[in-house]
Residue, then its C-alpha position, 0 to 999 in steps of 0.5 A: x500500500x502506497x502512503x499518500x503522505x509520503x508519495x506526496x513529499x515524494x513528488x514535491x522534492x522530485x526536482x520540478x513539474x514534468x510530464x507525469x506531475x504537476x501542482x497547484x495552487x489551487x483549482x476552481x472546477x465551480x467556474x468555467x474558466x477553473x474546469x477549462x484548465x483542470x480539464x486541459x491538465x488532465x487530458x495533457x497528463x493522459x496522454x504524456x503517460x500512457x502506461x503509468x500514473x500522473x499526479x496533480x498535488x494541490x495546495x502547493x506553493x509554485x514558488x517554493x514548494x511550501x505546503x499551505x492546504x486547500x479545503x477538504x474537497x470531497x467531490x466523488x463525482x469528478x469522475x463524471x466531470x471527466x466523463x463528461x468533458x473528454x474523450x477516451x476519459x482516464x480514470x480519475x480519483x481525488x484524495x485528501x491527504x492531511x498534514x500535522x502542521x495544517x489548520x484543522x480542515x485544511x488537506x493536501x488535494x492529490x489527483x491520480x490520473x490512469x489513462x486508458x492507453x488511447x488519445x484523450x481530447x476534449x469531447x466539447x467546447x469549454x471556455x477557450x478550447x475547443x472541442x477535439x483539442x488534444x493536450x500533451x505535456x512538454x516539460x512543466x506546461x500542457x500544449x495542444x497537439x496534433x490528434x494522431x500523436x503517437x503516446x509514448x511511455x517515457x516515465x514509467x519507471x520514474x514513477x514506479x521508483x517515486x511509488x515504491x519509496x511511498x509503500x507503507x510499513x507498521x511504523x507510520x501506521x502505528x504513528x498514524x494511530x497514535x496520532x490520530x486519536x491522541x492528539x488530532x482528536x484528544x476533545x472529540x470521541x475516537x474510536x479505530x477498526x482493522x480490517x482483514x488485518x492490515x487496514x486502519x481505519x480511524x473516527x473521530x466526532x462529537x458522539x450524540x444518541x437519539x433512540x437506538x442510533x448513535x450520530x457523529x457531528x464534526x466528524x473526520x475519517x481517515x484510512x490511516x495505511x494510506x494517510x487519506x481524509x476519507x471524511x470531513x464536516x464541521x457541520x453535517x451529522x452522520x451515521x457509523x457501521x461497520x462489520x468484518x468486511x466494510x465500512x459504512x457512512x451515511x451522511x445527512x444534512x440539515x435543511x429548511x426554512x426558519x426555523x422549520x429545519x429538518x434532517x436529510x440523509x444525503x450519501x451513502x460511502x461504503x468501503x469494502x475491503x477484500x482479502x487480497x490487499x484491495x479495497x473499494x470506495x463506493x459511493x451512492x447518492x441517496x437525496x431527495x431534496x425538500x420541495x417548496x412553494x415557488x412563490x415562496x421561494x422567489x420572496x426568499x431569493x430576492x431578499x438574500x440577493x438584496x442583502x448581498x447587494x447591502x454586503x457589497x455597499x457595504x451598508x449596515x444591516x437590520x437585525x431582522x437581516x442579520x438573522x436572515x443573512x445567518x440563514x442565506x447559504x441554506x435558503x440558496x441551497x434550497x432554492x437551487x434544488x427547486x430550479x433557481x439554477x442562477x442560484x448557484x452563481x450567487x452562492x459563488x457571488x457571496x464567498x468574499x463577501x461572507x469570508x470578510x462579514x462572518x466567519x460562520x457564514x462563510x463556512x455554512x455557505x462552504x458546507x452548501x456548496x458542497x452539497x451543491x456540487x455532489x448533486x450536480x455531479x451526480 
């Protein structure tokens, strides 16, 4: 088993960006221009690398390789974007990977890429590129090419070398334990569970109990062989199982107007583990969104895209609307989920705005975008 931490670091000091690697900063897939250039890299990744894995780590100084963390991005779904964006598609994960000295939530992102051994090219128009464009990597940057370029394997054993220096050993798992529950989580309740003697899997939240059903809030969840976030919310609530051969999650969310707020079950993750040293993500959304009144609805988009505008003026708000503000990343979330697409914008719209006015705004408005983005994806 591969340690992501360590394939991580591993990337980092082998020398700079080439034809199998590439970092960011950052990456935007919410916004066109964003999903453009994430889409050109891994299409240029692919074909570069035939035969063997690309990476992209995120999260990363350009400059000098300083480790500064992106937020927990759970979007299991990017597979679809790929799908849906390119031809002869790679396969595609995104994992989160924690380091000690980042502030709670914040991980490393690393992109695996694995092409399907054809030419990958762009399926449709997206922002600049046009659809049937052909990417490729020459050095540090992605060039389009001509479409009947012959892929060839130059890196397979660079990588396998830069793989192979991440394997795993009991040392850094049984640290990983250690540190998961006694110092990452030491005011939270943790618990840990072996699977098929040889993966961990760490949990940690804020335990609650409503009848017979234990519930965890500001939960963290972590395969600790391979040092990935598995899970990550300060704010959602959800339900633990496990038996000899899984484990299993399902999320819910809080939704609803005023204070009228219901739970929602969300997504279902299952991890199964096999006797040969594999294991398996699946992941299944199970949401069926509250429906409201239109007319409703339009008095509630129209009053928060009215506090936005006052947030921008920079003009002092009412107590009446500074108890709504509280409530406006749900109330968008909602009024997307019953057809206002031009809510989505707005939520974008009100990042910066929220980032500088309120901290706890700012983070609910995060948590809403994320489920914004897994049922979009879906």
């Amino acid at each position: 088993m591969i340690n992501k931490r360590l394939l991580v670091k591993n990337l980092l000091a082998h020398n700079d960006e080439n034809s199998f690697y590439d970092k960011k900063r950052f990456i935007a897939i919410g916004q066109k221009e964003g999903k453009a250039k994430f889409l050109k890299h891994v299409c240029a990744l692919a074909n570069s690398n035939p035969r063997n894995n690309s990476y992209i780590v995120i999260g990363v100084e350009d400059e000098d390789n300083k480790i500064v963390g992106v937020d927990f991005f759970d979007d299991s779904k990017i597979q679809n974007l790929v799908n849906a964006y390119l031809d002869n598609p790679p396969l595609i994960s995104y994992e989160n990977i924690p380091f000690p000295d980042l502030p709670e939530g914040k991980v490393v992102g690393l992109v695996t890429i694995k092409s399907n051994g054809k030419v990958c090219a762009l399926r449709k128009n997206i922002w600049k590129y046009y659809g049937g464009m052909v990417f490729f990597r020459e050095g540090s940057i992605s060039l389009p090419k001509a479409f009947d370029i012959e892929l060839k394997d130059i890196n397979s054993e660079k990588v396998a070398t830069v793989e192979h220096h991440a394997r795993n050993n009991i040392e850094l798992t049984l640290d990983g334990v250690i540190d998961f529950l006694n110092f990452q989580h030491k005011d939270l309740d943790s618990d840990y569970k072996v699977f098929k003697e040889q993966f961990v899997v760490c949990w940690a939240g804020h335990l609650k109990k409503v009848k017979d059903q234990n519930y965890y809030s500001r939960v963290d969840i972590e395969l600790i062989n391979e040092q990935v976030k598995l899970f990550y919310s300060a704010l959602d609530e959800i339900t633990i199982a496990y038996d000899e051969n899984s484990f299993t999650t399902v999320e819910y969310v809080q939704l609803g107007l005023g204070s009228k707020q219901s739970y929602y079950p969300l997504e279902k993750m299952v991890i199964t583990f096999y006797d040969n040293g594999k294991y398996q993500i699946t992941s299944d959304l199970i949401f069926d969104p509250p429906q409201y009144d239109k007319k409703n609805l339009y008095h509630i988009y129209n009053a928060n895209n009215a506090l936005l505008k006052k947030l921008e003026s920079q003009m002092a708000l009412s107590g009446p609307e500074r108890d709504d503000l509280k409530h406006l990343p749900a109330t968008y979330l909602i009024c997307y989920l019953n057809g206002f697409e031009d809510a989505r914008e707005q939520m974008e719209r009100a990042r910066t705005l929220l980032k500088k006015y309120d901290q706890a705004i700012y983070l609910s408005l995060k948590e809403s975008l994320r489920i914004l983005r897994k049922v979009k994806y879906s």
